[in-house]
N, CA and C atoms as an extended XYZ file, in Angstrom:
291
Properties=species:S:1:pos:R:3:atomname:S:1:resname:S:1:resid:I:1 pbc="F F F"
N       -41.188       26.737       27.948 N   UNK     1
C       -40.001       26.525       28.713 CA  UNK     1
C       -38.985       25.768       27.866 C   UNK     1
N       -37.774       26.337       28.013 N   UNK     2
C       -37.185       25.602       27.704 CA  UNK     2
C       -36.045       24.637       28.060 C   UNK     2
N       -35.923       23.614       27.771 N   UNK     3
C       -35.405       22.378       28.694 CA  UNK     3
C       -33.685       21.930       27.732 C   UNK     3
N       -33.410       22.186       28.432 N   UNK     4
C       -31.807       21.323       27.567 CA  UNK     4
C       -31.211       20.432       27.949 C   UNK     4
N       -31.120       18.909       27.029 N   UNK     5
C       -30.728       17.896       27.412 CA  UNK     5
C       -29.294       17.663       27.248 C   UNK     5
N       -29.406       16.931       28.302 N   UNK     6
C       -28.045       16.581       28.519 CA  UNK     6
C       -26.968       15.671       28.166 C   UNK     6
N       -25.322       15.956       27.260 N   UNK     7
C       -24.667       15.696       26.519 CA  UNK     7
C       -25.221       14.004       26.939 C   UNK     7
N       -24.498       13.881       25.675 N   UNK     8
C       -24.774       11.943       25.417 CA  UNK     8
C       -23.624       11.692       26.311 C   UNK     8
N       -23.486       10.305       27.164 N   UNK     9
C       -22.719        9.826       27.404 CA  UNK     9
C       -21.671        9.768       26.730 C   UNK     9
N       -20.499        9.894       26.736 N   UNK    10
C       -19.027        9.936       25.757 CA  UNK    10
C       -18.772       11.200       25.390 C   UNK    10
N       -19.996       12.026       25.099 N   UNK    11
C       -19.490       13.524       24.319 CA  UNK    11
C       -18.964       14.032       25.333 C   UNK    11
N       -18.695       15.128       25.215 N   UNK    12
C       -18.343       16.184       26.321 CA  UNK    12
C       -18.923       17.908       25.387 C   UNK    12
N       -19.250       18.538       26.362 N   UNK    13
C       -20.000       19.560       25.443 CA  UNK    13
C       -18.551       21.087       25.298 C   UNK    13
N       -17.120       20.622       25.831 N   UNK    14
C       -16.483       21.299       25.332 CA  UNK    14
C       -16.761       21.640       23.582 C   UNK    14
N       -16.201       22.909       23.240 N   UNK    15
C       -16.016       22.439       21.461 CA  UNK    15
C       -14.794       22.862       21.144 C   UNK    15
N       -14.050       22.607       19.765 N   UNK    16
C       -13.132       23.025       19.641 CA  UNK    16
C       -12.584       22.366       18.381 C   UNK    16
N       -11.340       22.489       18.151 N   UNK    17
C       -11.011       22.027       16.671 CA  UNK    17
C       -10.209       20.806       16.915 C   UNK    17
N       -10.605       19.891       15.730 N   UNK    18
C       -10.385       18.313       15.516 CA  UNK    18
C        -9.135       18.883       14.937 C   UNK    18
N        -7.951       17.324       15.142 N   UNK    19
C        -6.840       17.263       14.501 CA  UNK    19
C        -6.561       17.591       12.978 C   UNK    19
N        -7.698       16.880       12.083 N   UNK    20
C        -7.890       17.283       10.928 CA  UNK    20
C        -7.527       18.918       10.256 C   UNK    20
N        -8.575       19.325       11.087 N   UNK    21
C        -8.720       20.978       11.133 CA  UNK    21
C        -7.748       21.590       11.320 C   UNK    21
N        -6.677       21.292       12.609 N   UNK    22
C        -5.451       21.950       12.628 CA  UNK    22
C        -4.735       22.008       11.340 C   UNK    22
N        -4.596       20.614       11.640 N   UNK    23
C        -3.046       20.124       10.667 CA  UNK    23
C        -3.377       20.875        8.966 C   UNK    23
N        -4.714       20.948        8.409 N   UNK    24
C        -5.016       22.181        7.434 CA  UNK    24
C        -5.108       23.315        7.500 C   UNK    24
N        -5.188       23.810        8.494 N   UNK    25
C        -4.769       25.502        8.686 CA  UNK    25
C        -3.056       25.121        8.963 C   UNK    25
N        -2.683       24.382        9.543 N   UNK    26
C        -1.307       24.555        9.589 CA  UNK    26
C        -0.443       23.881        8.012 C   UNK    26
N        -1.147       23.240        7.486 N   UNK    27
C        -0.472       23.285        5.673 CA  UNK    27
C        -0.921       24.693        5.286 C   UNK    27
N        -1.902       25.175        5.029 N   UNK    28
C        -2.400       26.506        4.733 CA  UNK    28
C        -1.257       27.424        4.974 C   UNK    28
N        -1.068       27.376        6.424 N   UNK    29
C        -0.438       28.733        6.776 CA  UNK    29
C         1.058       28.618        5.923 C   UNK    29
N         1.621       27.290        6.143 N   UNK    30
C         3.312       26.756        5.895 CA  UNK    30
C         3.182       27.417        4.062 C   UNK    30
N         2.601       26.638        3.415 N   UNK    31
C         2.243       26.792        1.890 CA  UNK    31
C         2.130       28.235        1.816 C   UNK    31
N         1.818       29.386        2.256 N   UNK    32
C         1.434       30.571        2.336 CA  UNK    32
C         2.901       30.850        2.802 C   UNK    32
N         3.489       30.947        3.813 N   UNK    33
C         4.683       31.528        4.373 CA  UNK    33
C         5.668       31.044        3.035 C   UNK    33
N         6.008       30.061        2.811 N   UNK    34
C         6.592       29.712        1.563 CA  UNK    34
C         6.735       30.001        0.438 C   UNK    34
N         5.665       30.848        0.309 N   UNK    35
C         5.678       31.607       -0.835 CA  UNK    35
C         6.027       32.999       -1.039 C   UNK    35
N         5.531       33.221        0.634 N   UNK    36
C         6.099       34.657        0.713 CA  UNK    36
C         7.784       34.926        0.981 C   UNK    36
N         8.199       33.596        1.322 N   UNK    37
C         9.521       33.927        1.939 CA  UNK    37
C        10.364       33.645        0.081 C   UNK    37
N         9.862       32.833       -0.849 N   UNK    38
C        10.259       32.891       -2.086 CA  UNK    38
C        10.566       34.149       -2.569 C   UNK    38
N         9.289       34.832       -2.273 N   UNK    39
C         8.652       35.966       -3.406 CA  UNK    39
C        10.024       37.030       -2.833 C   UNK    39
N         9.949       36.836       -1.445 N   UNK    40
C        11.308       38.300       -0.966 CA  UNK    40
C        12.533       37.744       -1.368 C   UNK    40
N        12.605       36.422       -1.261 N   UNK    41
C        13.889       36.037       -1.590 CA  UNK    41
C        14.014       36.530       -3.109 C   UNK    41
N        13.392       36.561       -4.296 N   UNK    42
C        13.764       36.775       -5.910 CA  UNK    42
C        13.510       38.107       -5.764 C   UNK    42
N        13.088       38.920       -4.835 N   UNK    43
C        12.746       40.042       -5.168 CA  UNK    43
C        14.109       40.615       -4.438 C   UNK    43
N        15.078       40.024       -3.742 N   UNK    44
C        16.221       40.547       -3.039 CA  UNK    44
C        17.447       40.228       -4.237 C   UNK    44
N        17.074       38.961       -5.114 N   UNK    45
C        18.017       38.964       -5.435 CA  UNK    45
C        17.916       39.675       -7.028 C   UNK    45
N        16.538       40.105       -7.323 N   UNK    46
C        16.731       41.064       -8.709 CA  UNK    46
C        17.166       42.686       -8.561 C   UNK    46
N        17.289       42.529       -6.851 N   UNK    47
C        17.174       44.021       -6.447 CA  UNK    47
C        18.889       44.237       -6.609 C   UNK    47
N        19.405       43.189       -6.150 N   UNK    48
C        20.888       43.703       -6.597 CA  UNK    48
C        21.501       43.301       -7.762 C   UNK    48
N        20.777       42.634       -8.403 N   UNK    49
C        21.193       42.656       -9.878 CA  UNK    49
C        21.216       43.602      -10.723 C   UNK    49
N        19.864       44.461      -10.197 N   UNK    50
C        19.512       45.647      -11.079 CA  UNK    50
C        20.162       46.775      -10.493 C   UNK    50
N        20.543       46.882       -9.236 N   UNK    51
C        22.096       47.621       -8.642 CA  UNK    51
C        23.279       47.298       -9.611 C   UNK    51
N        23.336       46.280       -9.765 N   UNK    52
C        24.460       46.082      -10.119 CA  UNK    52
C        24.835       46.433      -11.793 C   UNK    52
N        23.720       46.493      -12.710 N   UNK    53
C        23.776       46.746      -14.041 CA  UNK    53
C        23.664       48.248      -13.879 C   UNK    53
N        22.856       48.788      -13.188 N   UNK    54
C        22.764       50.605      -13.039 CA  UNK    54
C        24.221       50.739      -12.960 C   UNK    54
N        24.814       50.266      -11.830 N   UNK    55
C        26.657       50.881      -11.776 CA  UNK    55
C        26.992       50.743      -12.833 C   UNK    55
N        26.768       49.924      -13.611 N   UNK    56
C        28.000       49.388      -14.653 CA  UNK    56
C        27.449       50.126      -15.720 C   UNK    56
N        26.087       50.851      -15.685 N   UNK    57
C        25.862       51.473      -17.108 CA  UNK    57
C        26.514       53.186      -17.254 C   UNK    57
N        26.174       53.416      -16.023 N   UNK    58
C        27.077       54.626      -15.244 CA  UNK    58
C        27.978       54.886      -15.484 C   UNK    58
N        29.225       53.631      -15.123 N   UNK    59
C        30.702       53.592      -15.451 CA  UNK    59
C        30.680       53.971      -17.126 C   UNK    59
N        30.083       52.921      -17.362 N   UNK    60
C        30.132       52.903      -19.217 CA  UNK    60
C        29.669       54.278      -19.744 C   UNK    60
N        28.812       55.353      -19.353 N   UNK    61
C        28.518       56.300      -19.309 CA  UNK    61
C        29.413       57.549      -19.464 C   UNK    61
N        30.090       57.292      -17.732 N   UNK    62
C        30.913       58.065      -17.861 CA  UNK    62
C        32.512       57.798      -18.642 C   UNK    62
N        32.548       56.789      -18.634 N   UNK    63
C        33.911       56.460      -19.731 CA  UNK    63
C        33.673       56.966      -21.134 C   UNK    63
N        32.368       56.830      -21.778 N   UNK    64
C        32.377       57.340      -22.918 CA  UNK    64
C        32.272       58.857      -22.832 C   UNK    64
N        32.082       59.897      -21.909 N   UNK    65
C        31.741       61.090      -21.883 CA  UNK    65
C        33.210       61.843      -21.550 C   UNK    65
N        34.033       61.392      -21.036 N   UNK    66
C        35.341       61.360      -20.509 CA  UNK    66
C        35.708       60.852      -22.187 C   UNK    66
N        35.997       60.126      -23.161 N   UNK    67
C        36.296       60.208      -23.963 CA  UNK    67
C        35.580       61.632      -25.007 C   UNK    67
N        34.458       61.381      -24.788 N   UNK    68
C        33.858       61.973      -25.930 CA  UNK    68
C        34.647       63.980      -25.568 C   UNK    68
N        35.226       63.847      -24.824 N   UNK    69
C        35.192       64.957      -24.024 CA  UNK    69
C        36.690       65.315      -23.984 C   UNK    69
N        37.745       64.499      -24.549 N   UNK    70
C        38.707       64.783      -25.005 CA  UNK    70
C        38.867       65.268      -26.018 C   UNK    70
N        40.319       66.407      -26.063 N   UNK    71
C        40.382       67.251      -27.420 CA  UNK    71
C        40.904       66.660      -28.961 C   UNK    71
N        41.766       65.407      -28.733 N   UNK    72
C        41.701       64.727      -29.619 CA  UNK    72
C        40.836       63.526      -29.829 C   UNK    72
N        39.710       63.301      -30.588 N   UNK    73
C        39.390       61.682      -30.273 CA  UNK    73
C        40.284       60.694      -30.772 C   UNK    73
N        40.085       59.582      -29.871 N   UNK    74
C        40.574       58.481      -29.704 CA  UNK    74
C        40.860       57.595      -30.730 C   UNK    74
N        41.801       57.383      -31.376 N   UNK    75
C        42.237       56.547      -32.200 CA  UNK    75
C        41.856       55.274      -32.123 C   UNK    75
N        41.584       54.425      -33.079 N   UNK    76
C        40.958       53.053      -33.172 CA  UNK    76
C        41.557       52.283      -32.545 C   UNK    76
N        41.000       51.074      -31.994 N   UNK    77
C        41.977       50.086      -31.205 CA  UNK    77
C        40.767       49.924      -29.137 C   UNK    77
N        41.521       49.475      -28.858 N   UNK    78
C        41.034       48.816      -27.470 CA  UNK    78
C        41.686       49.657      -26.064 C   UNK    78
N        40.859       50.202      -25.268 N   UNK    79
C        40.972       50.607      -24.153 CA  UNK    79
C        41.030       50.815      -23.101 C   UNK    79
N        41.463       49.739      -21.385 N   UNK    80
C        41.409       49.157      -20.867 CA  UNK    80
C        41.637       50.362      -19.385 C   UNK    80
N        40.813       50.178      -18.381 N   UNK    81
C        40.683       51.058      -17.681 CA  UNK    81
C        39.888       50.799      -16.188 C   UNK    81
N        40.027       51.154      -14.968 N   UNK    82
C        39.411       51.259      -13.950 CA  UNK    82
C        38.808       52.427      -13.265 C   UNK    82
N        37.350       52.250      -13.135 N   UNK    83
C        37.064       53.491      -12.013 CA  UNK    83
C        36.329       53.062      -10.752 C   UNK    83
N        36.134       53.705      -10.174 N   UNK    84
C        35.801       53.913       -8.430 CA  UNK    84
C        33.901       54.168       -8.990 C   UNK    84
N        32.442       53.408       -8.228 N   UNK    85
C        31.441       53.978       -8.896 CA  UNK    85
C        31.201       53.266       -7.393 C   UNK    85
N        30.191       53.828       -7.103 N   UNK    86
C        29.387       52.966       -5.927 CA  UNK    86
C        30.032       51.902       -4.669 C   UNK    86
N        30.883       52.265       -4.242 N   UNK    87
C        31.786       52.077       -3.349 CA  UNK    87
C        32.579       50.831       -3.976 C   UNK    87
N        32.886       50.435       -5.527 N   UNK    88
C        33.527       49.307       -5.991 CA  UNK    88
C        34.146       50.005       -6.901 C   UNK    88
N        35.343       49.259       -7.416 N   UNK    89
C        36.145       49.287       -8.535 CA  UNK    89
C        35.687       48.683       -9.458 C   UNK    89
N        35.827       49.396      -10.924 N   UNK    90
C        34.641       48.365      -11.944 CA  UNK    90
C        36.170       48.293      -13.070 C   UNK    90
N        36.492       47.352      -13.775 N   UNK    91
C        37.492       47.463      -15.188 CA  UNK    91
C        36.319       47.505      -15.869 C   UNK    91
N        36.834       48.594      -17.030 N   UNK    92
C        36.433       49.120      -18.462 CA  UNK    92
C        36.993       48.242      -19.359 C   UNK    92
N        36.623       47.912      -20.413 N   UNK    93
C        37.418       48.092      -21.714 CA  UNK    93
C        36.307       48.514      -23.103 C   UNK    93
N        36.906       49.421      -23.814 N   UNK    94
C        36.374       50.274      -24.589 CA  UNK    94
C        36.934       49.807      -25.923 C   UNK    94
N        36.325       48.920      -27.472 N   UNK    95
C        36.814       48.649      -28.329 CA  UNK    95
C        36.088       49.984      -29.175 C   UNK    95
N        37.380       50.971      -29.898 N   UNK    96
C        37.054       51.583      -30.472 CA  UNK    96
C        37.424       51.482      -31.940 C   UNK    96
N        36.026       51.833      -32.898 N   UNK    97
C        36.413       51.120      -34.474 CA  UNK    97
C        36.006       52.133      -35.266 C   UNK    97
């Protein structure tokens, strides 16, 4: 048979988690969210950086193909210019030597 004695005076036979225990799953979790909210944050801001060098290699792209693509080439000297690429206006300048 078996017999089960009964809680000690003071205990209570609820169970559950000590303050300790929280407050370290709750650094755990904070330290964890923190890192993730870092990681999107640099990853948002290399995402439009690297938008932003693609346009501009584009522009530079097509400015030289638009030159290269004229019937006289371009005489030496500096070339200063705007185009329309990705819903922005970008200035050129083209030093030609």
């Amino acid at each position: 048979m078996n017999a089960r004695l009964p809680p000690a005076p003071g205990r209570s036979r609820a169970r559950g988690f000590t303050l300790v225990e929280v407050l370290i799953a709750l650094s755990v979790i904070a330290i964890a969210l923190g890192a993730a909210i870092s990681t999107a944050s640099h990853y948002a801001s290399n995402s439009y950086a690297l938008k932003e060098r693609t346009l501009a290699h584009w522009v530079g792209q097509n400015v030289f193909a638009q030159m290269e693509n004229n019937d006289p080439w371009p005489s030496t000297g500096e070339r200063n210019g705007n185009m329309d690429m990705g819903g922005q206006s970008w200035r050129w300048t083209a030093t030609i030597q």
